[in-house]
LUMGU-654661 format. One record per atom (N, C-alpha, C): x, y, z. Coordinates in steps of 0.1 Angstrom, whole numbers, plus 5000, padded with zeros to 4 digits. Each point is the difference from the previous one (the first is absolute). Layout:
XYZ
...
//
This chain:
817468970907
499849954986
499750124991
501050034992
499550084988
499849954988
498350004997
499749954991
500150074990
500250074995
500350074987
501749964997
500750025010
501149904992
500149885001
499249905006
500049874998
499349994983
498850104999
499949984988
500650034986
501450095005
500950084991
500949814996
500049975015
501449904996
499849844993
498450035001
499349894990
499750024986
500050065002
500050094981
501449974995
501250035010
501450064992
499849944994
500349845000
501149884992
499049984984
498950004998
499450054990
500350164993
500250105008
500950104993
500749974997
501149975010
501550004993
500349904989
499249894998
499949904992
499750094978
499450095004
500150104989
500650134997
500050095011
501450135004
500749995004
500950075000
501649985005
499550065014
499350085004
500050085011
498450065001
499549885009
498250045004
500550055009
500550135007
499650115008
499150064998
500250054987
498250144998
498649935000
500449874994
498749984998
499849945010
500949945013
499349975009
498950075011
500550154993
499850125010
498250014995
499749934992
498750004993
499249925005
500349915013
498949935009
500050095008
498850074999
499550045017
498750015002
499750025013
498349995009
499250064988
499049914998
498250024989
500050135006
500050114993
498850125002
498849985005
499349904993
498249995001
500049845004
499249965014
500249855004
499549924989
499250074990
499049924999
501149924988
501250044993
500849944993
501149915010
499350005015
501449914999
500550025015
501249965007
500450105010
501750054992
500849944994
501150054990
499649984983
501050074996
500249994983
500950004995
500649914994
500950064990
499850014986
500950194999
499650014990
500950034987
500949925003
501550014989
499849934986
498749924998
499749954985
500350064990
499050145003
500550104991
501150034992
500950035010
501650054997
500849864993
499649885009
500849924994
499349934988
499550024997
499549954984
499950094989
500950115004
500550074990
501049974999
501249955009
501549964998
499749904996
499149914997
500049864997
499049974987
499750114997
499150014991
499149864995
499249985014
498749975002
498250035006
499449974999
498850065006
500249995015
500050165004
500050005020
499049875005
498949964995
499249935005
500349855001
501049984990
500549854993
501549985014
500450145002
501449995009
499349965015
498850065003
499550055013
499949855004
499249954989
499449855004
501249885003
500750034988
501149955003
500849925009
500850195006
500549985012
499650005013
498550045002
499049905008
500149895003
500149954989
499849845001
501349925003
501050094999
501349935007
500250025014
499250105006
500650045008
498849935013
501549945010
498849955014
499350085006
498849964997
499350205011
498749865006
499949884994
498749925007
499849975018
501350005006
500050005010
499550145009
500350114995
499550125007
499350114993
499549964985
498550044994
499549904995
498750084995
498649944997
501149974980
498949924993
500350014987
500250164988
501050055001
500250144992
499150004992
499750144996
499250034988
501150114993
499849974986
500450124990
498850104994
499850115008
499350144993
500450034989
499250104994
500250144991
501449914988
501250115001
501050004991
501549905006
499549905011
501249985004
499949985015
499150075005
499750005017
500549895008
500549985005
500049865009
499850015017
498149985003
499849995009
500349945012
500249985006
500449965012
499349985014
499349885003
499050035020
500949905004
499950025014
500649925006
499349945006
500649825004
498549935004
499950025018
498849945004
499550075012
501049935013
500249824993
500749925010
501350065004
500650054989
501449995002
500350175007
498950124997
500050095008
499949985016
498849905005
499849995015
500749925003
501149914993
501649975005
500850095004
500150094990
501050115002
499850115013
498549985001
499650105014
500149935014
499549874994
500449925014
501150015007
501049974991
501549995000
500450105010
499650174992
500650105007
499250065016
498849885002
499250045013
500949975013
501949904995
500449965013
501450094996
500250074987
501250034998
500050175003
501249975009
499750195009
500850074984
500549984990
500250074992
499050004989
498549945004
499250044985
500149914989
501049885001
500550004984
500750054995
500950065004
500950184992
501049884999
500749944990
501549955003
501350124998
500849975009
501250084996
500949984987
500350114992
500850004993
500949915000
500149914984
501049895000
501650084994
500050144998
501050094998
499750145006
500749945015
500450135007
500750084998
499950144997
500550135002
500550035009
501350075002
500350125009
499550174993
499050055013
499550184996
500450055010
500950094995
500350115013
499150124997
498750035009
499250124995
499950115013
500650114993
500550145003
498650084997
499050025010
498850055007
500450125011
498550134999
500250075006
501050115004
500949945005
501950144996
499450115007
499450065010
499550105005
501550125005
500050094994
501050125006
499549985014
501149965013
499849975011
499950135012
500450124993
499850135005
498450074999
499949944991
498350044998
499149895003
498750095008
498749945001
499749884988
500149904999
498849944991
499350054997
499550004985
498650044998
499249904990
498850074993
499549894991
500449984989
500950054996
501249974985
500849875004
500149985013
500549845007
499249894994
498350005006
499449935003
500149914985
499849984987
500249964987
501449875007
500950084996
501449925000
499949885011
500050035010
499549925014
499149904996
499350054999
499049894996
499849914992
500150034988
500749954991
501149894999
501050075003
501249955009
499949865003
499450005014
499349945009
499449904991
498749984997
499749904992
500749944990
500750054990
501049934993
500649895006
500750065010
501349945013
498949885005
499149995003
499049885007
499649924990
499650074989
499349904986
501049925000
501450044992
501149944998
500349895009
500450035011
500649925011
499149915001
498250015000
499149915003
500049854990
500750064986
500149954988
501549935001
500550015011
501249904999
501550034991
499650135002
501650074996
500250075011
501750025001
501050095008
499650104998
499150095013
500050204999
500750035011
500950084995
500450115009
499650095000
499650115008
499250125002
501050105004
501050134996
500850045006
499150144993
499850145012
499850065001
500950134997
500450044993
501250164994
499850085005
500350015016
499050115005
501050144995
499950134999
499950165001
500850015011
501449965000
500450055018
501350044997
499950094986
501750045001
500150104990
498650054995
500450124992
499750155003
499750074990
499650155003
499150055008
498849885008
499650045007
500649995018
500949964999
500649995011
500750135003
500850034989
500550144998
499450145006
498349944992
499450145008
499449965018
499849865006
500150015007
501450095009
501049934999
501250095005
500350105000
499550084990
499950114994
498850105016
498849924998
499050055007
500449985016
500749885001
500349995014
501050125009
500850014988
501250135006
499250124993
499150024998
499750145002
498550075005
498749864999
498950055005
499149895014
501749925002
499249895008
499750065018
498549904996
499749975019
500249895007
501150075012
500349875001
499149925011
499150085004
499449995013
498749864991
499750084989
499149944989
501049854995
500750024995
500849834999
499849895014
500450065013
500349945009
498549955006
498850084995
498749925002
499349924991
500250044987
499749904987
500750084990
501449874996
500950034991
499150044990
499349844991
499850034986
499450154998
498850055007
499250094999
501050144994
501149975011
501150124998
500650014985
500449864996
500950004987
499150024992
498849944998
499550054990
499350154999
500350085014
499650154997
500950054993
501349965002
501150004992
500450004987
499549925001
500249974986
499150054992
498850044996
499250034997
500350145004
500550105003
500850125006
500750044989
501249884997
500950034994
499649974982
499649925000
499049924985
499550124997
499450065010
498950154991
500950074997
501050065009
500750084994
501249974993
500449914996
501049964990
499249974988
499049974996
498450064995
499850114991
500050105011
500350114996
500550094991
501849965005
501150044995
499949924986
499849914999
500249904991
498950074990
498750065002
499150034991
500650154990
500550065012
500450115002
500650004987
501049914998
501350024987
498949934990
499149855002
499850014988
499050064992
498950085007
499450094993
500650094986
500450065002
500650074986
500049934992
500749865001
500349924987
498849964996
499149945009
498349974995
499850064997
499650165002
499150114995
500750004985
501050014996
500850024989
499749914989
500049865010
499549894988
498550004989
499750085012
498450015000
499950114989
500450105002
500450074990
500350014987
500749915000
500249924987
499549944991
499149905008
498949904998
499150124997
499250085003
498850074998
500650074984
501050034999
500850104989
499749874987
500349905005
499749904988
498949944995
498850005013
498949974997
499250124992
500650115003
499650154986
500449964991
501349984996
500449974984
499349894995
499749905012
499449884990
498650054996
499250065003
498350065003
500250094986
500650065004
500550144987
500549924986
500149865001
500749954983
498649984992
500150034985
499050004996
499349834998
499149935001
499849874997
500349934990
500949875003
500749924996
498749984983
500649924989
499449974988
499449884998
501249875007
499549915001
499549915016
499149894998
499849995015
501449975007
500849924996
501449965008
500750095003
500150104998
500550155003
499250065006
498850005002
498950075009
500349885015
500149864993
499749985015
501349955012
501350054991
501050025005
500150145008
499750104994
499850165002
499349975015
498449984999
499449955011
500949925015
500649924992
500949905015
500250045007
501350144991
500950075004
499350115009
498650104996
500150085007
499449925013
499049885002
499849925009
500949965011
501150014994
501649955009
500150135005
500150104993
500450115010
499050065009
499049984996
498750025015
500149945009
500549875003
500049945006
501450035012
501050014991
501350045005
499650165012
499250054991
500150155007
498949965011
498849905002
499350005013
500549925008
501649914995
500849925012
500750095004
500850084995
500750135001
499150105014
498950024995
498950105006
500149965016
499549875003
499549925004
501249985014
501450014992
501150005006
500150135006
499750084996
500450175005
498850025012
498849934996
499350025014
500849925016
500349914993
500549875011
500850085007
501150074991
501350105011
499650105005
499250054994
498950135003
499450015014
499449875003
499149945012
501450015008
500749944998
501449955012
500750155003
500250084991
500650105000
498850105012
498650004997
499150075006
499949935020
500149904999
499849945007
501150055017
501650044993
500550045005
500050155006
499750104986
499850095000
499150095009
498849914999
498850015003
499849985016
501549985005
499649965015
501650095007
499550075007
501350145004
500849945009
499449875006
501749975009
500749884991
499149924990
501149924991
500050074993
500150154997
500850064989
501050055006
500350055010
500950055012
501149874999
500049895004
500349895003
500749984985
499349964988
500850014985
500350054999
500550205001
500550084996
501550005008
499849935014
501350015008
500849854996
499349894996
500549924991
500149954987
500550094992
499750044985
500849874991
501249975008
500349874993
500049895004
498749975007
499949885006
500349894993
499550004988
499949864989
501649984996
500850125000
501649924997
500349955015
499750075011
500949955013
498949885004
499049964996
499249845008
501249894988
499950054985
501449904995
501249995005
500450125008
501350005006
499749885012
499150035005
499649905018
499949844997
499450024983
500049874996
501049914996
501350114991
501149944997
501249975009
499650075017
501249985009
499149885008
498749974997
499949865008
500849904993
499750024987
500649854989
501050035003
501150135005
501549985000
500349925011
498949995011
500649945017
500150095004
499850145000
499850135009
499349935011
501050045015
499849905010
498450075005
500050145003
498950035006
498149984990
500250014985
499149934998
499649894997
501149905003
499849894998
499650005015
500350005013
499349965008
498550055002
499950164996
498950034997
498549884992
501349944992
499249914991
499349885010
501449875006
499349945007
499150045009
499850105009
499350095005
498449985002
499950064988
498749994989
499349864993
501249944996
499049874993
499749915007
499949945010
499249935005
499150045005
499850165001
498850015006
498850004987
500650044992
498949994986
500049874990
500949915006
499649844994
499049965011
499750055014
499549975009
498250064993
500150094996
498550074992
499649924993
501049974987
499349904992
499449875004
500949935008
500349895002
498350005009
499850115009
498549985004
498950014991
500450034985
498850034989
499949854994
501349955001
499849864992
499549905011
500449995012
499149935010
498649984996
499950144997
498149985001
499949984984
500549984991
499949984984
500149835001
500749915008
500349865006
500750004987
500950095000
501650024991
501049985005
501149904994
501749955005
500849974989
501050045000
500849974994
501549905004
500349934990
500649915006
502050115001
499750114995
501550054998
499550174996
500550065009
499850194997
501150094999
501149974989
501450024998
499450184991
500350085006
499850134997
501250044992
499950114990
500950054993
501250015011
499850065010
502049985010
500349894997
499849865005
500349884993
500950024990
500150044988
500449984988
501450144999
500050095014
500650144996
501349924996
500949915008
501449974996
500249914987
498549984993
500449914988
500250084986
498850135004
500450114987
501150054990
501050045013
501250024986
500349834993
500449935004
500349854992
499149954990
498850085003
498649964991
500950104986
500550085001
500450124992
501349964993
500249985010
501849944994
500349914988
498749895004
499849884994
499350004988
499350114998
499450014991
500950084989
500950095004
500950084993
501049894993
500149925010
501249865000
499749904984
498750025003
499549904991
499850074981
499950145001
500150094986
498350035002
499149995009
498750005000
499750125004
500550085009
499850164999
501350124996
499850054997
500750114998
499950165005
500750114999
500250155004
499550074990
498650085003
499550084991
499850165011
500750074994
499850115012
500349965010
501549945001
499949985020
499249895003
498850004996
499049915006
500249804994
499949925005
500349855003
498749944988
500250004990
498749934996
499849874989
499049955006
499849894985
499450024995
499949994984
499550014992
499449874993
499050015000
499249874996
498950044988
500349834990
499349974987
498550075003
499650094998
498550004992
499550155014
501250025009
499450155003
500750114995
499750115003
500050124995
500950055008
499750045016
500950035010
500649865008
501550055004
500749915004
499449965013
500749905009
499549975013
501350065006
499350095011
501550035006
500549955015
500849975002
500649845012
500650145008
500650134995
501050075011
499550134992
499550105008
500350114999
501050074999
500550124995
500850074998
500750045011
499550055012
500450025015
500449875004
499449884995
501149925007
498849925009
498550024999
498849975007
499849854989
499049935011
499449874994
498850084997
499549844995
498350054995
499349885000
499050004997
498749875010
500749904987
500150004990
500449924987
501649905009
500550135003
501349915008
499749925010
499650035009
499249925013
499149904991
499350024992
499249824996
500649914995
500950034991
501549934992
500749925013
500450105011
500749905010
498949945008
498650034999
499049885010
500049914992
500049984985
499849894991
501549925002
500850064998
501349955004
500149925009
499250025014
500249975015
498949865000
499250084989
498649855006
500849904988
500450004991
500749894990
500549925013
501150085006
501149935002
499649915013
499250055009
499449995013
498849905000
499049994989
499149904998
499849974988
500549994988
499849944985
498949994992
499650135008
498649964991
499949984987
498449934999
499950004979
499350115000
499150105008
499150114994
500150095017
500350134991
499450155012
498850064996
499750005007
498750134996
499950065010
499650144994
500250135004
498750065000
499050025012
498650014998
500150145005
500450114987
500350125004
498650084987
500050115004
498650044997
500250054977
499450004995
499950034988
501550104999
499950135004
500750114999
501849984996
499949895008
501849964997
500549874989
498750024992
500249894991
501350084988
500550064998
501150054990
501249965013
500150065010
501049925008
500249854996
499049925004
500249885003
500349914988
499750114986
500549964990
501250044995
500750095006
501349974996
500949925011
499249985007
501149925016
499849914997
498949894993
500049874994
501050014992
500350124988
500849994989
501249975002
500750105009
501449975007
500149915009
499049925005
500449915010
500049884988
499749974990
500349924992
501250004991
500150144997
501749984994
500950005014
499849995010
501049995014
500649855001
498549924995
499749844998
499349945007
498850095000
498849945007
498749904992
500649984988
499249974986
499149885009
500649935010
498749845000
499350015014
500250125001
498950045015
498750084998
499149964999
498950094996
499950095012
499750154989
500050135010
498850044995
499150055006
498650044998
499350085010
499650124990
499450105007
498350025003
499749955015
498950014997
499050115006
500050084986
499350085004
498750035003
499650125003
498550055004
499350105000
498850085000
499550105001
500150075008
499350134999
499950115016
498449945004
500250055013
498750015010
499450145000
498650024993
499850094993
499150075014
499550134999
498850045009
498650064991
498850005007
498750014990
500750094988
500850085003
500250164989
500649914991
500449904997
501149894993
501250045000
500550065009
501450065002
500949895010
500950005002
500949925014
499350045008
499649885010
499150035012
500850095012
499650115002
500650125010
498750025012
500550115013
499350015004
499550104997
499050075006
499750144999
500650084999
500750005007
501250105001
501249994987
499949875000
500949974981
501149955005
500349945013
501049945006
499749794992
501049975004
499649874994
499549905009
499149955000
499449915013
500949925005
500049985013
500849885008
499749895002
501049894997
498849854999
499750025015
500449995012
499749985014
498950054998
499750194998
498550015004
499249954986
500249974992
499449894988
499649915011
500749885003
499949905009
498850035010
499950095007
499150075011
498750014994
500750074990
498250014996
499249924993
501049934992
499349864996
499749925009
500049965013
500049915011
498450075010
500150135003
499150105003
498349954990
500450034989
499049984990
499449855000
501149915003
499549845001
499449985010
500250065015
499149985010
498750044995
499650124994
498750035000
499549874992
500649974989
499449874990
499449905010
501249965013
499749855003
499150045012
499650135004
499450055011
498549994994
499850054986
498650044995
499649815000
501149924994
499649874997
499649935012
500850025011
499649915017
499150065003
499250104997
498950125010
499149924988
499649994991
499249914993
499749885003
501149925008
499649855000
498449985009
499549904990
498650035010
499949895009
501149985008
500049975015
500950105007
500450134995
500550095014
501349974991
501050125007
501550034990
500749865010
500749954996
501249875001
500950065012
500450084995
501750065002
500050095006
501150025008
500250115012
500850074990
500550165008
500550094990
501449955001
500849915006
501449994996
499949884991
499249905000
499949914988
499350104985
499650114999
499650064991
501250044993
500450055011
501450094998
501149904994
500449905004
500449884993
499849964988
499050034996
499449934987
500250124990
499450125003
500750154995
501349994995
500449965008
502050004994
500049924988
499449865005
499949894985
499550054992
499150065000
499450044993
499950144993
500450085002
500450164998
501249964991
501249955005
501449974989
499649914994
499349894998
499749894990
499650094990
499150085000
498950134994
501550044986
500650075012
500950104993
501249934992
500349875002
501249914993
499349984988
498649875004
499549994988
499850094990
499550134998
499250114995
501750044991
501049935004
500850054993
500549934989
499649865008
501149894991
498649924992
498650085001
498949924991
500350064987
501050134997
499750054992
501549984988
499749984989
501349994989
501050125007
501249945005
501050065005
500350114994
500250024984
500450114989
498850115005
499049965003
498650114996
500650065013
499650175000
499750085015
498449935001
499450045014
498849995002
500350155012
498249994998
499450095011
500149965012
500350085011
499949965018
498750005002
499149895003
499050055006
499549885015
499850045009
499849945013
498749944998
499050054995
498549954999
500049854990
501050054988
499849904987
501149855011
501050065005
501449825005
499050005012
499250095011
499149885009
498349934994
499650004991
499249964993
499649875008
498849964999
499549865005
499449934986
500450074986
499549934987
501250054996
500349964986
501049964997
501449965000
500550044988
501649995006
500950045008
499749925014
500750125013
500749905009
500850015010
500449895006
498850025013
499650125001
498549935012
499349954994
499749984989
499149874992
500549875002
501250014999
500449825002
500249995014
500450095007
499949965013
498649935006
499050074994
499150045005
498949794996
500950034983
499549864998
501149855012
501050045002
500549895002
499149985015
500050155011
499050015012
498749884996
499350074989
499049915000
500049864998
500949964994
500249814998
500549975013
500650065007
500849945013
498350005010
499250084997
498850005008
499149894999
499949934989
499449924996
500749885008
500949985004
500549855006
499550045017
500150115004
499450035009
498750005002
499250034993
498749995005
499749814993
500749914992
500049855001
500349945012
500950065011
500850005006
501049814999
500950064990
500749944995
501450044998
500949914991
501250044997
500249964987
500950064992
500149884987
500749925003
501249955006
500249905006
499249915006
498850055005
499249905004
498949924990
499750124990
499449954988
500449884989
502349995006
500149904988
500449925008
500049965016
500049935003
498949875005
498950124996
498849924997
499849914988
501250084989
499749884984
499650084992
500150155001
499550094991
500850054990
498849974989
500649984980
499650124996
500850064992
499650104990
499449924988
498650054997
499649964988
499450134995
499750024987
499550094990
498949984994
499050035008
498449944995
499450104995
500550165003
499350124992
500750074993
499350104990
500950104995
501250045004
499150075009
500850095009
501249975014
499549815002
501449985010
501549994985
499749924989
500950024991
500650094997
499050125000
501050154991
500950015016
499650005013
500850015008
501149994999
499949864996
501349845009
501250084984
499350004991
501250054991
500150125001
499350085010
500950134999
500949995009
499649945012
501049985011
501949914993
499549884993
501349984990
500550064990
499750165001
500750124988
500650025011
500550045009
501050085009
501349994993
500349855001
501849984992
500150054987
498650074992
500650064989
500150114999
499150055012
500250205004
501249995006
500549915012
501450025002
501249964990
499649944991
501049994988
500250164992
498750035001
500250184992
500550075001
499549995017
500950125010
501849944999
500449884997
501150014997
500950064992
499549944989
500150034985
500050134999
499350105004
499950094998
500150155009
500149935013
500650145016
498650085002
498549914997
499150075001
499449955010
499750055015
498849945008
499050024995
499350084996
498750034997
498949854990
501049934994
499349844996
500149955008
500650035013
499149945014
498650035004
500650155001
498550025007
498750004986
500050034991
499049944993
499749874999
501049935004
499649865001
499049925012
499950135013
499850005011
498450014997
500450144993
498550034998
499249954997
500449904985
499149924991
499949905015
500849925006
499949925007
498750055013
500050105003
498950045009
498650014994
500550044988
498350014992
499649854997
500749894995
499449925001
499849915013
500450005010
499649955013
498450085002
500150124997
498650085003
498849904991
500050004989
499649944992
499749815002
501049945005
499649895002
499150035020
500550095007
499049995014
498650024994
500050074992
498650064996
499149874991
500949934994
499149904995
500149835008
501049965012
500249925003
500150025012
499149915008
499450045016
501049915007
500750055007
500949955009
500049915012
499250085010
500149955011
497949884999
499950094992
498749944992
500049874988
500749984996
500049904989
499449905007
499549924987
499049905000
501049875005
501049975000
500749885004
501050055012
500949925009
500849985008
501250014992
499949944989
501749984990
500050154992
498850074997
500050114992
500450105010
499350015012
500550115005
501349995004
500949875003
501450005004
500650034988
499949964989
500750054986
499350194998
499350065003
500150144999
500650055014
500149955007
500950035012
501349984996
500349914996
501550004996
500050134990
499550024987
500450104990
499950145010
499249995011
500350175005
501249965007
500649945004
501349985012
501150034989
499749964985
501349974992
499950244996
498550014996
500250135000
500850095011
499049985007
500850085009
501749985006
500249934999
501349905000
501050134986
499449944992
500250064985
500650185001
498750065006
499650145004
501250005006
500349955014
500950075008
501549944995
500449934993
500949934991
500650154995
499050004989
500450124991
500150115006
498950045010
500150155005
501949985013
500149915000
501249985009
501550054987
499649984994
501350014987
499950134995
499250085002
500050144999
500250095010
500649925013
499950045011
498950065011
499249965002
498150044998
500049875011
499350075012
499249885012
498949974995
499049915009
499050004996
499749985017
498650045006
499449975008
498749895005
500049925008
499249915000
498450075002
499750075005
498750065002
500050124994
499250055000
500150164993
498350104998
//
């Protein structure tokens, strides 16, 4: 039951009866701020009694008074300028809880207009380690794909994995000239990625190597201009002073991104330098960075020896990830990697050329598209693809293959100008009635507020992420069982158990509590928390409601087979029972909008007030037989609720803890 649109769809026919189109103002009923006005409000009087030019308070009453709300509120009140308060009555709420105490979905009804979502999560380069630049997308990902599906639309989940570009190159590259093979033959992955990370530094290198000059020069530049602007005598009037100002603002800026840049190549260039057998090693391979594109452009030709080199290799490093998502309780239903798409490229090209939508600028294949600056380019000059060509033919491939109405692409902030011109072209291609949406996100920051690195400045790995989030949860549920004051519960492999649930629940949540767009800080202390917003908080609350039937020694099945009623005799079982019936409208949000995070706030509010009614309503203590089975039911529906929602974020929950 979502009652905020049951209340939207009792209002319309009184809108529409006056606007052509109550959308906006329908958008103007939502949950009271302060209870004490109400549990909803609408508050569209305002607005529409200026198109109607009558008093908001004269419209409010009004269309109140048309509208049937007696069956599931109290008598409205009109506030202030128009207000139209809204409580809901107590009978018709401990129906609605009742109802959902036998329904394994809560009350949630499925969508009466199913969707097809094909959502493209995660895409990990399958030559490289995982790290925590993964952990966002994944996760994310993931809960979208569950919300959705839970909500009674078609998700597909197809994963783009990284298994056919440049970094394969410098694998092959690394394999024919610094491989062990003694080291492959005891643990492959360990070997490729010494490899690769071999070849990466010093193609790195070379790569810094050439563009230094042109930075330093820029820079050069930029500093020469920030003199002339310093050196002009001050502007006369302020609009000329505070244009003058912008300008030399813009170039300070420009010369500390510039700066900023020269250290970055600086460090890579030192790095090599700074170490006498990888300088020996780059000096004897000075062109590495053209010959790893050479290794890369004779796999895409069918060059027989690196292509078998290729099969070779990838299964042992889908085999790596494939153990990081095990323990993430990550699947996808389809993992079609850029190879997939290698024989569809030129035709993606052809057809586009075919159609008058790209053209030859320099050799190079491009489209040009309304409202950018630089073209999108489909074919390189040499005759190379580019990731823009490869997504053209995956959109191409998911059209034709499953029809979806919407893709989303839960790819991190940084490639949002991509994804804005790959929407652009995939709509003049004639993709106009498929919704394409990028959902993006922030970085994972570390205390310094930089991208979370290690010490060393390497980029963390989700596995030993994983580790040590799991490490750190033992001690949580170790200090918690060594407290219990009858002696610790649990042996160390049931600890260790619970650590896992609870260490990754830690680290999913801590990502997806937070507005996707925002970066956040890493911190291990703040996602295992036993107060606030953390998933060991709700674990920890769902633990304790499941305890409570235990020490009744009962079941809720047994409580309503006994005849047991939800009724609302205090405050605080009420704010409950209607926070428990907001779920359908946080998962309405998270639709509407590709945001988990109005889940887990929804969780939270939902845990705070369970705290809040234990604290004022004695459970296993109440004064009647019917009261305590009716607050027994509201903890069954919470915790029910708890592991509901923490399950759609992909998040266990543990019965003891």
């Amino acid at each position: 039951m979502n009652i905020l649109a049951l209340l939207k769809s009792r209002f319309a026919p009184a809108l529409k009866s006056r606007v052509t189109d109550p959308a906006s103002l329908l958008e103007m009923i939502r949950v009271a701020q302060d209870a004490k006005f109400g549990d909803y409000q609408a508050n569209f009087a305002m607005s529409l009694g200026k198109t109607l030019g009558k008093s908001p308070r004269d419209v409010a009453t009004e269309i109140a008074g048309e509208t049937q709300l007696d069956d599931l509120c109290l008598p409205f009140d009109v506030a202030g300028p128009g207000f139209i308060n809204l409580k809901l009555r107590d009978d018709w709420l401990a129906a609605q809880l009742q109802a959902a105490t036998t329904d394994d979905r809560l009350g949630i009804e499925k969508t009466t207009k199913p969707r097809t979502f094909v959502i493209d999560y995660s895409s990990p380069n399958v030559a490289k380690p995982m790290h925590v630049g993964h952990i966002r997308s994944t996760v994310i990902g993931d809960a979208l794909y569950r919300t959705l599906q839970f909500l009674g639309h078609k998700t597909i989940s197809d994963n783009h994995l990284g298994d056919w570009g440049t970094q394969f190159g410098m694998i092959i590259y690394g394999w024919k000239h610094f491989a062990d093979a003694a080291a492959f033959t005891a643990r492959p992955v360990p070997e490729l990625s010494r490899l690769y990370r071999l070849v990466s530094k010093l193609v790195e290198y070379r790569e810094s190597l050439a563009a230094l000059p042109t930075v330093q020069q820029k820079l050069t530049q930029r500093q020469a201009e920030i003199k002339t602007l310093q050196s002009q005598p001050a502007a006369a009037d302020k609009a000329a002073a505070k244009k003058a100002a912008q300008q030399l603002a813009q170039a300070q800026n420009q010369a500390k991104s510039l700066q900023e840049e020269i250290d970055s190549l600086q460090t890579k260039i030192a790095a090599v330098e700074g170490d006498p057998q990888l300088a020996k090693t780059a000096a004897a391979h000075s062109d590495i960075d053209q010959r790893v594109l050479a290794e890369t452009a004779k796999l895409h030709a069918g060059d027989a020896e690196n292509l078998k080199l290729w099969h070779d290799f990838l299964p042992h490093c889908r085999d790596e990830i494939q153990r990081v998502y095990k323990r993430l309780n990550v699947t996808f239903d389809h993992e079609l990697g850029e190879s997939f798409y290698h024989d569809r490229l030129a035709p993606v090209v052809e057809d586009f050329v075919a159609r008058g939508l790209a053209k030859d600028s320099q050799g190079a294949m491009c489209v040009f598209l309304p409202g950018f600056e630089a073209p999108m380019i489909i074919r390189k000059k040499d005759g190379a693809f580019l990731y823009s060509t490869t997504d053209l033919a995956t959109i191409q491939y998911r059209r034709e293959t499953w029809q979806p109405d919407a893709i989303l692409y839960v790819v991190d902030h940084r490639q949002s100008d991509h994804f804005e011109k790959l929407f652009a072209a995939a709509k003049l291609w004639g993709c106009e009635n498929i919704q394409l949406a990028h959902v993006k996100f922030g970085t994972v920051l570390g205390e310094d507020g930089r991208p979370y690195k290690t010490r060393s400045g390497d980029t963390v790995g989700l596995e030993g992420l994983l580790d040590e989030a799991v490490s750190k949860a033992n001690e949580v549920v170790k200090s918690i069982d060594d407290a219990n004051p009858t002696g610790p519960q649990f042996s160390a492999e049931q600890r260790q158990n619970i650590a896992e649930t609870v260490g990754i629940g830690a680290l999913k949540y801590a990502d997806l509590s937070q507005n996707r767009e925002s970066d956040y800080t890493f911190s291990y202390e703040k996602m295992l928390a036993m107060n606030g917003n953390t998933a060991t908080y709700m674990q920890y609350s769902y633990a304790r409601v499941r305890s409570i039937f235990r020490k009744a020694e009962t079941t809720p099945a047994a409580v309503l087979a006994a005849g047991g009623k939800i009724v609302l005799s205090h405050p605080a079982e009420r704010a409950l029972g209607i926070q428990l019936l907001r779920l359908a409208e946080a998962l309405a949000t998270v639709e509407a909008e590709f945001r988990p995070h109005y889940l887990t706030t929804y969780l939270f509010d939902l845990a705070k007030s369970y705290s809040t009614f234990f604290e004022n309503c004695p459970v296993l203590k109440a004064e009647t037989t019917e009261l305590k089975n009716s607050r027994l039911l509201l903890c069954d529906l919470t915790a029910r609720t708890i592991s509901l929602g923490l399950s759609l974020l992909g998040i266990g929950v543990v019965e003891q803890m």
